[in-house]
N, C-alpha and C positions, 0 to 999 in steps of 0.2 A: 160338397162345395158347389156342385153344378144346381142343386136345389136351391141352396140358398141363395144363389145369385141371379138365379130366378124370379125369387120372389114369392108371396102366397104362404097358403098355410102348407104347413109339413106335408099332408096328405095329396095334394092337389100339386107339390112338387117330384115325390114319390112319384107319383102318376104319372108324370108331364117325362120324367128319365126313363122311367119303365116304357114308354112310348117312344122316346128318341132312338134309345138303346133298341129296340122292335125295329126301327125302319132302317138302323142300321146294320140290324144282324140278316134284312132283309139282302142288301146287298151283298152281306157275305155269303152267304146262302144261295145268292143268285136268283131271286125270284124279283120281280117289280116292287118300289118301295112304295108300301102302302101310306096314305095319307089321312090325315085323322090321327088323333091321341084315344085309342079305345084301350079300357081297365082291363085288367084282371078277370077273367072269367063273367065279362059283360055288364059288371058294374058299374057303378061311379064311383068317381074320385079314386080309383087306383084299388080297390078294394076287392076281397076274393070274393065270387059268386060261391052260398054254400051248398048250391044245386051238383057241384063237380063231382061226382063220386069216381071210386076206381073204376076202369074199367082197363078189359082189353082188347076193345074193340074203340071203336069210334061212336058207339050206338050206346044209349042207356041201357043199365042193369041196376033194376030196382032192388036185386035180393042181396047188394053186397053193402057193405059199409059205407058212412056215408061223409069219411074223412077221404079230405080233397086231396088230390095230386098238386093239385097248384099250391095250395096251400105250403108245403117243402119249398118253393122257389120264394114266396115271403119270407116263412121263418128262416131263410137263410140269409136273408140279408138285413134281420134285426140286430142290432150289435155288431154288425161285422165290421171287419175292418175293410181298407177300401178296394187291395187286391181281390176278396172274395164277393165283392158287390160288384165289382167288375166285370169279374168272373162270372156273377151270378146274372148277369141284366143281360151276358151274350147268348145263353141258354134259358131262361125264364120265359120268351115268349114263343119257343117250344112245346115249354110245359103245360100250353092253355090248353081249356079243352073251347077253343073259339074258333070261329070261321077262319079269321087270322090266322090264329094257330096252328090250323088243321094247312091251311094251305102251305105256312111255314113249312111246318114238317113236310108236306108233297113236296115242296120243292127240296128241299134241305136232303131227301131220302138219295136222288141218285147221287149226289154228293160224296155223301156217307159212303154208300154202297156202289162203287164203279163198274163193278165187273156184272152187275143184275142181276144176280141170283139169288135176291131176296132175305140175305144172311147178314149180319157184320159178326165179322172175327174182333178178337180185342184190339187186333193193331188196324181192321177198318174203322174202327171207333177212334182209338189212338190217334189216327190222321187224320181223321174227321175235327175234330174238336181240333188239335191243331191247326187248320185252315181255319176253320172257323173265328178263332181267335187273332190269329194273324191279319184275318181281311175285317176284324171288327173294329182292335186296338192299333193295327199298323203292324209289321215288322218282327221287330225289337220288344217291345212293349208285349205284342202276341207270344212270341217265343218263352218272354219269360214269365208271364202267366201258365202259360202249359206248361214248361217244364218243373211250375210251381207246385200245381195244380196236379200230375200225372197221376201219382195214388190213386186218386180220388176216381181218375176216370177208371182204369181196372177197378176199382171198387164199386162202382158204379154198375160196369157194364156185369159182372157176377151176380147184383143183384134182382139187375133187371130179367136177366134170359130167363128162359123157361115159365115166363108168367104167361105170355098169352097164350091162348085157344087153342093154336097147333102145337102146342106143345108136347099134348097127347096123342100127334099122330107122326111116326116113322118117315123121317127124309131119306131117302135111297141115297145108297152110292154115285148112282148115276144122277145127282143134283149135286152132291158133296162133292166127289172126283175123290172121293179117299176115306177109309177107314181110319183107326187107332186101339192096336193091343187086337184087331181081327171084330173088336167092337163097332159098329157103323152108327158114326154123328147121326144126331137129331138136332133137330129145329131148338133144344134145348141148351143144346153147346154155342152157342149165337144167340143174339139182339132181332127178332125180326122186325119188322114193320109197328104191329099192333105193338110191341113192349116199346119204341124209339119215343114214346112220351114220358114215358115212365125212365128210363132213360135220363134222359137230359133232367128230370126232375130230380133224379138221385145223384146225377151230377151238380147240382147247387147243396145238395144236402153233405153230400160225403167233401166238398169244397170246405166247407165250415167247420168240421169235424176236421179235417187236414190242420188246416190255419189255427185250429186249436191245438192239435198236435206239435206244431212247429216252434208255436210261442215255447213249448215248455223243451222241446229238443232244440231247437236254435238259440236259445236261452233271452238274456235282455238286456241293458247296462243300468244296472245297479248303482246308485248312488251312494258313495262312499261317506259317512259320514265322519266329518274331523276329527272326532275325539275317540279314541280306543281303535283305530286304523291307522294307520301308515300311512301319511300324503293324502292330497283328495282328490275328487276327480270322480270318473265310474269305473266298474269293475265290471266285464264282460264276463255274462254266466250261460253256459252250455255250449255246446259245440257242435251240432246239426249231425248227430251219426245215423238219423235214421229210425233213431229206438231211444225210450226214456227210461235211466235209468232212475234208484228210489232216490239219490240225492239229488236229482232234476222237479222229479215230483214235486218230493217235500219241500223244495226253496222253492218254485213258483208256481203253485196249483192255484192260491188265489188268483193270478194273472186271467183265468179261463173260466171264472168262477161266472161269471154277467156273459158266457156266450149264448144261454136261454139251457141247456141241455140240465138234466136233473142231477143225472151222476157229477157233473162235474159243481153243480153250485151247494149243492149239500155235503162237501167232505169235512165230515168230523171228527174222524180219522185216518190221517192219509196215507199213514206206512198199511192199515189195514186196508186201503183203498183200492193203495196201488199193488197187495199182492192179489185181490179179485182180478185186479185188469191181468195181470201177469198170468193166463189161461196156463202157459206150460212150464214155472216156475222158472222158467231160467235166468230170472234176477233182473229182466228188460221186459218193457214195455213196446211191442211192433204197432206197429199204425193199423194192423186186420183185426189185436187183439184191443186196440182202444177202441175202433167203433165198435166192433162185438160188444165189449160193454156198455158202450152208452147206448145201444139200441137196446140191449136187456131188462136196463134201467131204464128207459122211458116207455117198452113194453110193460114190465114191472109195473110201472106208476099210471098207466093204462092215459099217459099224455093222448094230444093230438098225434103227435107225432108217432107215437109208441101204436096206439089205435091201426092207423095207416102202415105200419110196416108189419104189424101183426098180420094183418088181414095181406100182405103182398105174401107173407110168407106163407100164411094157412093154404092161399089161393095157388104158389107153386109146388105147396108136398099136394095137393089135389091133385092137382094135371101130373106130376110124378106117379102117382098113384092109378090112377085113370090108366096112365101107357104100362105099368107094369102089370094091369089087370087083362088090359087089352091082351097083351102077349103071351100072357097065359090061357088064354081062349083059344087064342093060335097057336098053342103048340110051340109058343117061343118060333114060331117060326116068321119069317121075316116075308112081308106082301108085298114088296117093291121088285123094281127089275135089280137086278145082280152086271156088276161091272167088274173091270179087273182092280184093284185096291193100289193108292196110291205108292209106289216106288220110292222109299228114301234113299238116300244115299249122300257122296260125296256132291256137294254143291257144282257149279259151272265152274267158277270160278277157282276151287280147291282142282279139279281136272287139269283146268292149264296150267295152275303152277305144278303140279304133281307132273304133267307133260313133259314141263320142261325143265328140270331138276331130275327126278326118280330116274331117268333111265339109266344117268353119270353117276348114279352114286354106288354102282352095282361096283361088282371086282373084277369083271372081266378084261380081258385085253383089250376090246373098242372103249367102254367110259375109260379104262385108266389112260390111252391115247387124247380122248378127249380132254379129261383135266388136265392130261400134259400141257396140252395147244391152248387151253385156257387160264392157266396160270397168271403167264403174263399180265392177264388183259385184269385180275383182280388183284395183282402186286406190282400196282404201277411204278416205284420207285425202285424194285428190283431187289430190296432187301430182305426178302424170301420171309416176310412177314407181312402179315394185313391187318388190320384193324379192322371194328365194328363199323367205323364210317365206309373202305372200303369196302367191304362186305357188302354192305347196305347198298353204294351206288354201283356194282357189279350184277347185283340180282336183278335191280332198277333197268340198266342198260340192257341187259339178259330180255325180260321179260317185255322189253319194246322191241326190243330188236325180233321179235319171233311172234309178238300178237297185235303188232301196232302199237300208236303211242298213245292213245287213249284206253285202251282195254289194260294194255301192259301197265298202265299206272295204275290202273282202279285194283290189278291183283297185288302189283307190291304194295300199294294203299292197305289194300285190304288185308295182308297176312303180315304187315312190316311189326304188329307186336311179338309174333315169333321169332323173329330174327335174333334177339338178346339169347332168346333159353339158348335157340341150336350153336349161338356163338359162346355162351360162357362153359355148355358144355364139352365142346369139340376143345377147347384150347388150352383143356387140361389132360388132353391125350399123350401127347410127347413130353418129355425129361423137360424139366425146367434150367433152365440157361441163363445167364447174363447177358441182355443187350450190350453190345460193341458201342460205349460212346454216352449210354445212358446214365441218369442217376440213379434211379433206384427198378427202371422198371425190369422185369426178366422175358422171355418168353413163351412163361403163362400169360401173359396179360395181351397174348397175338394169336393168330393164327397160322401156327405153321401150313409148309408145303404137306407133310405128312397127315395134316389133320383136314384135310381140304376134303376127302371122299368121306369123313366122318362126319362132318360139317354141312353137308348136303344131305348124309342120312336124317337127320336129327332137323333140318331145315323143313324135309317131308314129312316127319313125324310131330314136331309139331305143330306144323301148317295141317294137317288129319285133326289134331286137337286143338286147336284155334275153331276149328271151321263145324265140329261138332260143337261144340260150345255154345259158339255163336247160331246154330240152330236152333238149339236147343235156347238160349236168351233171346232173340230175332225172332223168335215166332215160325222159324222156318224161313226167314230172310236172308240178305246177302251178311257176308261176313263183317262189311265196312259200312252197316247202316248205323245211321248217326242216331237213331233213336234205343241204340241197346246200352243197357245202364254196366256192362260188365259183370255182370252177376246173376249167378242162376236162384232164382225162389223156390221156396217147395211146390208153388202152385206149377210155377213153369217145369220144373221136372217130371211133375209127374203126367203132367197133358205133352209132353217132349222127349222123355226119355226112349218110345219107339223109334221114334223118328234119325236117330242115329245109330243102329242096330248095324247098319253096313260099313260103318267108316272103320271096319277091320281091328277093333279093339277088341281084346279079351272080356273087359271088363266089364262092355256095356251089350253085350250077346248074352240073351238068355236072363234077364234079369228077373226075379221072379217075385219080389219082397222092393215095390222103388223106395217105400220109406224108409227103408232100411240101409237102404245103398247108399242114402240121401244124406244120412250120417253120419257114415262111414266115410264119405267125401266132404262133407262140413268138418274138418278138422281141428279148426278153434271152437267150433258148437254156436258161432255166429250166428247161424240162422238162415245160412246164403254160402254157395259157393263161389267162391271167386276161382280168377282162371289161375292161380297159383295152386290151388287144393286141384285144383281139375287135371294138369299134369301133373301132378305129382301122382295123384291117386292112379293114372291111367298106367304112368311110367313104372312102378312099380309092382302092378300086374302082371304087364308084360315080362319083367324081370323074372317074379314069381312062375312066370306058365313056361317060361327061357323058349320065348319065339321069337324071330329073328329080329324084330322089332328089339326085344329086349334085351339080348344077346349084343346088339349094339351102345345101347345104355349102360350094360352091365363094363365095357369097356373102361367107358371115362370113369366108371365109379369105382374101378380097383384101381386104375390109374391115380387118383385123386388119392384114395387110402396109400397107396406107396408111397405119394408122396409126404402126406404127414408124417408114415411110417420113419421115411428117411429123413424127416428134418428133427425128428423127437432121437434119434439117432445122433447125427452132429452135434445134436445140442449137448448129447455126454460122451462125444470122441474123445476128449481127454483127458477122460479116467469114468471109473466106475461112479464115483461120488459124484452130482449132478453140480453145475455150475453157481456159486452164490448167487444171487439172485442181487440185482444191481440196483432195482429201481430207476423209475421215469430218470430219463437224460434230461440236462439243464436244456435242451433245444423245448423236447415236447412239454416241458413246466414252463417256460417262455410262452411258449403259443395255446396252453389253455390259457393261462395267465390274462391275456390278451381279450380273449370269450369269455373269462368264466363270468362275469356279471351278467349276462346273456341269456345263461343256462337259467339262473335262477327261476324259480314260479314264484313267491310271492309279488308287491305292488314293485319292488324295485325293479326286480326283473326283467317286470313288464312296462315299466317308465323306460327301461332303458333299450328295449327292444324294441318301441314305439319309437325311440328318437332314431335307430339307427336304421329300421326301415326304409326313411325316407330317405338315407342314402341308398342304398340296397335298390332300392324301385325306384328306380331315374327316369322311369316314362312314367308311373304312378298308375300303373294298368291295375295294380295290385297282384301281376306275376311276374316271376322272376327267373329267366334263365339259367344253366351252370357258366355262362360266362359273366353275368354279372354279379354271380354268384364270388367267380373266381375273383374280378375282377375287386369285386370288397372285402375281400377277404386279404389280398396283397395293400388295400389301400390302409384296412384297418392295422396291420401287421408294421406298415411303412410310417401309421401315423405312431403306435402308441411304442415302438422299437425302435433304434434310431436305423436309418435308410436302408444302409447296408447288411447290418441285420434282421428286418426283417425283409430284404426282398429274399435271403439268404434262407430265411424258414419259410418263407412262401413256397420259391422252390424246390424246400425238404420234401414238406409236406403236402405237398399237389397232388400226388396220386391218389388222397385219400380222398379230396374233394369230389369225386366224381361218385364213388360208394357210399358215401353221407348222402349226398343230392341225391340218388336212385333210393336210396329206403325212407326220404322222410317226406319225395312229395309224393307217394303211395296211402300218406296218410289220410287226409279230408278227403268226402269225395268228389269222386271222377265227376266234371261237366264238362258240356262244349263249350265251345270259346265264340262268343260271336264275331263274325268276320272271317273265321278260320278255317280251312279245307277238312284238312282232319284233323291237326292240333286240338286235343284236351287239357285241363286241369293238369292233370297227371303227367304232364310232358313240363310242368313248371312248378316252385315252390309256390305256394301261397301265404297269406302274412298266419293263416292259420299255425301255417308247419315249420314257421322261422325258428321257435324255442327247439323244438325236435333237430332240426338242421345243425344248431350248433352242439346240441347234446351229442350227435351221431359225429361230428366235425371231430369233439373232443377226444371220443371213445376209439374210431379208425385210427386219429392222430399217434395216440398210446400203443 
């Protein structure tokens, strides 16, 4: 749109934004904004000089191939759409190999690389490109292009390291500050300098491949046609999980056909297509295993493109090969000075709360004195019961009151997704009772006085597994950094799994096999462990080895068994022969009643959960709290029941509203919320997860 309204021919447009976009990426970047509209690798009219060869230096090399680096930052923004031209105009004048360019990147490096030591890790890339973005689009704008875009930069930066020159020579410890596995980093495990072209070139490249990606996992709206469908209107197809599966494929592969790529505009058979892409058969499509394939295939078909990444890859199994030659001459022995090897362990921040919890939870006379005098202060109504809320703002008050109020917030910030596990486990420790006064609730659903020193165990346990986790996803960063996706990758495991050898787990000491561990803790075979598979798998160990740790776990969990024991009990106290079975009450046939059109999946379903939405999201953020949750759920009950009836099953069945809400906005994934501290996705339903919400509404309800 900015060319066209420009003016001129296409070319001469092209050129004029390619130059705009230059002087502004200049100011992000921080260098003087150069003046002048200069091409592409020194031509005219916006056009690639074919002089660019690879290199990895800044200097010609006549013996390498003679497809251009820049060339990736055009083919990425033929056909694209306008996010990845965007995307592509804020890194393309990176990719020159021009004075401009050269000077770009000089300024653009200490950026990247803050601390000077010549390296980017994936997450000095990661920020990198985030600012960058941020100071080119604005803000908002910045933000969610990178968070669009993220793939592609890990993809990116894998591809690029280990191409240039030092690649084949030994970075010491004493540069690195740390080892992994007793193995000591090279210059290969990092982006250095000479590759930071190449770089940001495969970041326009792997942007397009994303955006190709997305089309067919975030799906499209479909136009219903009148006759032989239900209603008309569009029909929203996919669902953004991450991975494609074969009926994403085959309903929209032509969408991706015209993005220039060979694999994707030749499929002629696509269930055979998409199980080539499917590298490890397991019925999905990952975003590493889609580019793997289209780079094969345009290797294969010996494209421009294919030509250039051949020749990136011949040129790093070289230098791979060079340093494994080298080290064989030396006796595998290592020419650099020797340091002491990085120290993992329990985080800063995992200390102070361990600080200030772990010593009370012990059984001694002084903690049991202590949670005496502390009681009070977390059952402020005095009804010798607490809830998760105050749980939550005790630990909160706790943790200021002992490290200040800014530090005290950033640890209960940081560890407050713990707080659910050690609360739903501790408060199934005591006999369950009848609340004095209540409808239905008992006192499993509190925290007793008795479960208080249990509660604090299990609060330090796992806050240990929060905070491993989070290492190991973080890059080795703080626990409450807003750039971790919740989820551990294979890749991240296995460059991370040393690095928490100390936070006192059984599980993860001594590992010796990580692919294999790696599976064993992916427990739906996802692909990714999330932190649900993370404690469970940890917790269970520890059971299995009965160390104290587990020993404590093992508690709630016969606790829990007794008590199913004894309610499968009652349920045949009066007599041997088990109780007829009665069928749903006229109350919970009322209250689906009310949902069930809701639940449906076909077009009605979704006609009619499209109208009620807009009651539901009364701000139209497109998320939804459990009080407005609750709050339409009494209105919808009060509208289609007459008053007194349904404020009567609202009532009933309230307790369940909170258990539907926690399992069904787990579903889409987790983002940040712009404008919001630490609030995520995941902390609200989304119009994604409203049919799940009443499915889980109807199923509790029962």
């Amino acid at each position: 749109k900015k060319a066209n309204d420009r003016g001129g021919s296409g070319t001469e447009s092209a050129s004029h934004f390619s130059s705009s976009s230059r002087a502004h990426a200049s100011i992000a970047l921080r260098v003087p904004s150069h003046s002048g509209h200069g091409s592409m690798g020194g031509g005219g009219g916006g056009s690639v000089a074919p002089s660019l060869k690879i290199e990895s230096t800044e200097g010609t090399s006549s013996s390498r191939p003679t497809a251009t680096v820049a060339l990736i930052t055009e083919y990425a923004r033929m056909g694209s759409r306008l996010d990845v031209i965007e995307f592509t105009e804020a890194f393309a004048p990176l990719a020159e190999r021009t004075r401009k360019g050269k000077a770009l990147r000089s300024a653009a490096w200490p950026a990247a690389d803050p601390n000077g030591n010549g390296l980017l890790s994936l997450s000095e890339c990661d920020a990198w490109v985030r600012y960058a973005l941020t100071a080119e689009s604005g803000t908002k704008r910045g933000e969610a292009l990178w968070k669009k875009f993220r793939p592609a930069c890990a993809r990116a930066f894998q591809m690029a390291r280990g191409f240039g020159a030092e690649a084949e020579e030994v970075v010491g410890d004493d540069v690195l500050g740390y080892s992994v596995g007793g193995t000591e980093l090279t210059s290969d495990d990092y982006v250095v300098k000479k590759e930071f072209r190449l770089f940001c070139a495969y970041l326009c490249l792997y942007a397009k491949m994303l955006d190709a990606f997305d089309i067919i996992d975030h799906g499209y709206y479909r136009q219903r046609k009148e006759q032989g469908q239900a209603g008309s209107g569009r029909d929203f197809v996919g669902d953004h999980d991450r991975r494609i599966e074969l009926s994403e494929w085959t309903d929209q592969y032509p969408n991706v056909a015209s993005y220039g790529f060979v694999a994707l505009a030749n499929v002629y058979d696509p269930q055979k297509t998409f199980r080539e892409m499917d590298a490890d058969g397991q019925g999905m499509v990952l975003f590493s295993e889609w580019c793997n394939y289209i780079e094969d295939v345009e290797v294969r078909e010996k494209t421009v493109i294919g030509v250039l990444l051949a020749a990136v890859k011949a040129e790093k199994k070289a230098n791979r090969n060079k340093r494994k030659l080298k080290a064989q001459q030396q006796g595998n022995k290592r020419t650099t000075k020797k340091s002491s090897p990085q120290k993992y362990g329990p985080s800063e921040d995992l200390q102070l709360f361990l600080a200030t919890f772990e010593p009370f939870s012990k059984e001694s006379n002084t903690s049991q004195e202590w949670r005496k005098k502390e009681w009070p202060s977390i059952d402020a109504n005095g009804n010798g019961l607490v809830s998760l809320a105050e749980v939550d703002r005790w630990i909160k008050y706790t943790l200021i009151s002992k490290h200040k109020k800014a530090k005290g917030e950033d640890v209960w910030r940081a560890f407050r997704p713990c707080f659910i596990r050690a609360y739903d486990k501790a408060r199934d420790v005591a006999p369950d009772e009848s609340v004095k006064g209540a409808m239905s609730a008992t006192t499993d659903d509190y925290i007793s006085k008795r479960e208080f020193r249990l509660l604090l165990v299990y609060l330090c346990a796992y806050a240990r597994m929060l905070d491993a986790f989070a290492m190991i996803d973080n890059g080795g960063r703080a626990v409450a950094d807003e750039q971790a996706d919740r989820r551990i990758e294979l890749h991240e495991w296995l460059s991370g799994y040393v690095k928490v050898q100390q936070h006192g787990f059984v599980a993860l000491g001594g590992i010796s096999d990580p692919k294999s561990t790696f599976k064993e803790i992916d427990s739906d075979e996802g692909g990714m462990i999330l932190l649900g598979e993370w404690c469970r798998y940890l917790e269970d160990a520890e059971i299995k080895a009965k160390t104290p740790m587990g020993e404590a776990f093992s508690i709630a969990i016969k606790a829990r068994k007794a008590k199913t024991a004894n309610a499968a009990q009652t349920d045949t106290a009066k007599g041997n022969q088990p109780l007829e079975p009665v069928g749903p009450t006229d109350d919970v046939k009322d209250f689906v009643a009310c949902l069930s059109d809701l639940e449906k999946e076909g077009p009605e379903g979704r006609e009619a959960r499209e109208h009620e939405w807009f009651g539901l999201d009364a701000n139209g953020n497109g998320l939804v709290s459990l009080a407005e949750v609750d709050r339409w759920i009494k209105h919808t009950l009060v509208s289609k029941c007459k008053r007194e009836n349904g404020e009567r099953l609202w009532r009933l069945f309230r307790p369940c509203f909170i258990r539907a809400f926690n399992k069904a906005r787990d579903v889409a994934p987790d983002e940040s919320i712009s404008g919001a501290m630490s609030a995520t996705t995941d902390d609200y339903i989304s119009k994604r997860e409203f049919r799940l919400l009443v499915v889980y509404l109807c199923a509790y309800a029962k």
